[in-house]
C-alpha positions, 0 to 999 in steps of 0.5 A, a space after each residue: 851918705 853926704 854927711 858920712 863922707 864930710 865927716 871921713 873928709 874932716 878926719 882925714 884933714 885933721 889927720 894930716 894936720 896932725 903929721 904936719 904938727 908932729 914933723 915941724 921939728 925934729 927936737 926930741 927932748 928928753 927922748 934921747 935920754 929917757 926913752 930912747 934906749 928902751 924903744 931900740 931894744 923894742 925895735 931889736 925884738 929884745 921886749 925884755 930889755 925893752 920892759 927893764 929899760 923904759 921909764 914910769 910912762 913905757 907904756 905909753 910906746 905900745 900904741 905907738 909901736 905900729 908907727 915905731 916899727 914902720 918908721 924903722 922899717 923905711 929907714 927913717 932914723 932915730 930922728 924919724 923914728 921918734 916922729 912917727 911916735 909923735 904923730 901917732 899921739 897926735 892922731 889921738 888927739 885929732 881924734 878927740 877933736 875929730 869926735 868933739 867937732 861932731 858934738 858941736 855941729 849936733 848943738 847947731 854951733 857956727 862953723 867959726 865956733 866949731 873951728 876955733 875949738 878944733 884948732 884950740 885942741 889940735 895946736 895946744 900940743 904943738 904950741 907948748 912944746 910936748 912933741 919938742 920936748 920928748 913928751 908926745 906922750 902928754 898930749 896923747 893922754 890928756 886926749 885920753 882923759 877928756 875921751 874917757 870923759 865924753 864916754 861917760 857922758 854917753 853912757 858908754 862905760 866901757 870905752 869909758 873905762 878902757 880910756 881911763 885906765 889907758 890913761 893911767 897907765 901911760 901917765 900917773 897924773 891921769 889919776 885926777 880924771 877919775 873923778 871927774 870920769 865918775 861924775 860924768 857917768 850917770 850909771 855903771 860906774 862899777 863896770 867902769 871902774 872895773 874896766 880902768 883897772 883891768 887896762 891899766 893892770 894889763 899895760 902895766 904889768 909887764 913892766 912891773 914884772 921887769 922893771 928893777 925893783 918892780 912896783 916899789 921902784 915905780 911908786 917912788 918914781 910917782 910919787 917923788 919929785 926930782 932935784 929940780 924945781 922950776 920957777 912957773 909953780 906956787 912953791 919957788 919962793 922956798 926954792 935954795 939956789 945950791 952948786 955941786 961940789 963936785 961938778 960945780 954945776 948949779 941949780 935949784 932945789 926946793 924942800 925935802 918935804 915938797 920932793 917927797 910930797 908934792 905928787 902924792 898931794 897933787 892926786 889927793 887933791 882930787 878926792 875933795 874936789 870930786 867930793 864937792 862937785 858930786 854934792 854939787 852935782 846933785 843939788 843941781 848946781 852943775 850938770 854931767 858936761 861939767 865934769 870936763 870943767 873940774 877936770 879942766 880945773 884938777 889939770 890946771 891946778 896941777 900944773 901950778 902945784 907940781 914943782 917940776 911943772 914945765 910948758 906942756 903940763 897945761 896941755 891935758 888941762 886946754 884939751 878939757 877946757 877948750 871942749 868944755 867951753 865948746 859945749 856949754 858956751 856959744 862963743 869962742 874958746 877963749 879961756 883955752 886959748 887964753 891959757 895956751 897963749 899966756 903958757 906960751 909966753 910965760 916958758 918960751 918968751 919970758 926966760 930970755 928976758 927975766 929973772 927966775 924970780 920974775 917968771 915966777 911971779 908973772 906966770 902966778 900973777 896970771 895961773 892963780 887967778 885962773 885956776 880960782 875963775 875956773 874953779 868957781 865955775 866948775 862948781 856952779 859957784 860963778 857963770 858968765 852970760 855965755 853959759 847955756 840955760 841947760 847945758 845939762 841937755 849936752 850930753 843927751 843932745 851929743 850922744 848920736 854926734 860921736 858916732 
């Protein structure tokens, strides 16, 4: 009874860090562009106007709709309106790290320990910007991704399942999970599959019937990159500096072939490598928890190859990390809250005092060789003296914490 009414005082704290987080800025980003139009048709009760209106990552507002109605029921604003949606994707992932922290305290961990990863899951979305920016909805699916991947880890393929395909469906990139989702599952990997499809065809299909130019017009917002290409990505140096004729405004832009090209080759990336760790997987060389290390390393190496990739594309990829690290090491996190604070540094620091072509090479100079060091060890091919002998026995010894 004690340990059950920690448990609901430890959420409950996390739950109004989560709050406090979510109301520490009022910026909202692209929201105002992008989203805004489509949640005040939703919140008029025009749900048509609101399916037509959203972009590719609408459905990510359904589960924030409860929050959305009761901030505009109380006269919060826009502004507080936008808040609320904030919290309620960061009450996601206080519940990831809600969950995890109960895992860690099953593996005997010490209460710094178990700190230190809470802290690291929680404030990764505060500290790189997605609430700021208009992306909550990033955080909330990257929380989605490792939930769905600790399901599968318990053997719990349908919640597995309905977090994969929740996932998807709020975000495309969550594609990559897939695998690593599928690897962690020791059986049942049909019906979790059968499951992603049906919750992410439910979710998504009202807005394809609505949308204009349906399924086409989504896949090509997938599958296509804007006319925007950032500096913290592998691809910069092939970046063309162009004015507009008519605006003369001015900006970058990166080849055709990368525009058309580069998020369909992002996902690909994720066959070979699920491909890999399975053969490795099976050759004992790695163990089911270490699928959170290949999703770790895929969300990684998304960032660096997206020619789009800003501040908050590294955070799905810490919320894996840090869990990873908190079940198969027995220090701190440091790897995830290495990547957050250098993250930081590089977007938020770094453009007020270098050159497009410096942020470039200083974000690469520590993004590569963390995506390779990380990429050995989520294929078993390089550990540090921290690993555990047998972190294979993590998924068994945690089933019972995340109840």
């Amino acid at each position: 009874m004690l340990r059950r009414h920690q448990r609901a005082l430890l959420f409950a704290v996390l739950a109004a860090a989560a709050a406090l987080l979510a109301w520490s800025s009022t910026a909202t980003g692209d929201y105002t562009v992008e989203l805004q139009p489509a949640v005040e048709a939703l919140l008029q009760g025009d749900v048509g106007e609101f399916l037509a209106r959203a972009p590719i990552y609408g459905p990510s507002v359904l589960p924030r709709a409860p929050f959305l109605f009761t901030a505009n029921a109380a006269g919060a604003g826009t502004i507080g309106v936008y808040l609320a949606g904030v919290f309620a994707c960061l009450l996601v992932v206080a519940l990831l790290a809600w969950v995890v922290d109960a895992r860690l305290c099953a593996l005997g961990r010490e209460p710094l320990v178990r700190a230190a990863v809470v802290i690291a899951v929680l404030l990764a979305p505060w500290l790189l910007r997605a609430g700021a920016l208009g992306h909550p909805e990033e955080a909330m699916t990257g929380a989605l991704c490792a939930i769905a991947v600790l399901a599968a880890l318990d053997g719990r393929v349908t919640w597995a399942g309905l977090a994969l395909g929740a996932a998807v469906a709020f975000k495309p990139w969550a594609l990559l999970a897939a695998g690593p989702v599928l690897c962690a599952a020791r059986n049942g990997r049909a019906r979790l599959l059968v499951w992603a499809l049906g919750v992410c065809v439910v979710l998504e299909l009202p807005f394809l019937l609505e949308r204009p130019g349906g399924a086409r017009s989504t896949a090509e917002a997938a599958a296509k990159t804007p006319n925007i290409f950032h500096p913290h990505q592998l691809f910069w140096l092939l970046h063309e500096h162009v004015t507009s004729a008519r605006t003369g405004a001015t900006g970058d832009r990166g080849p055709q072939l990368l525009r058309d090209w580069a998020h369909p080759l992002i996902v690909a990336t994720g066959i070979p490598a699920t491909l890999a760790f399975a053969w490795r997987l099976r050759a004992r060389a790695v163990s089911r928890v270490d699928a959170l290390a290949l999703l770790a390393f895929l969300l990684l190496l998304r960032s660096v190859l997206d020619p789009w990739n800003t501040i908050y594309y590294a955070i799905p990829a810490v919320l894996a990390l840090a869990i990873w690290e908190g079940l198969t090491k027995e220090g701190l996190p440091w790897r995830a809250l290495l990547v957050s604070g250098l993250g930081y540094l590089s977007f938020r620091v770094a453009p007020n005092h270098l050159s497009d072509d410096w942020q470039s090479a200083t974000y690469l100079i520590w993004m590569v060789p963390a995506v390779v060091v990380l990429g050995l060890e989520a294929f078993g091919l390089r550990r540090w003296g921290d690993r555990q002998a047998t972190s294979s026995a993590t998924a068994e010894r945690t089933a019972d914490a995340s109840t």
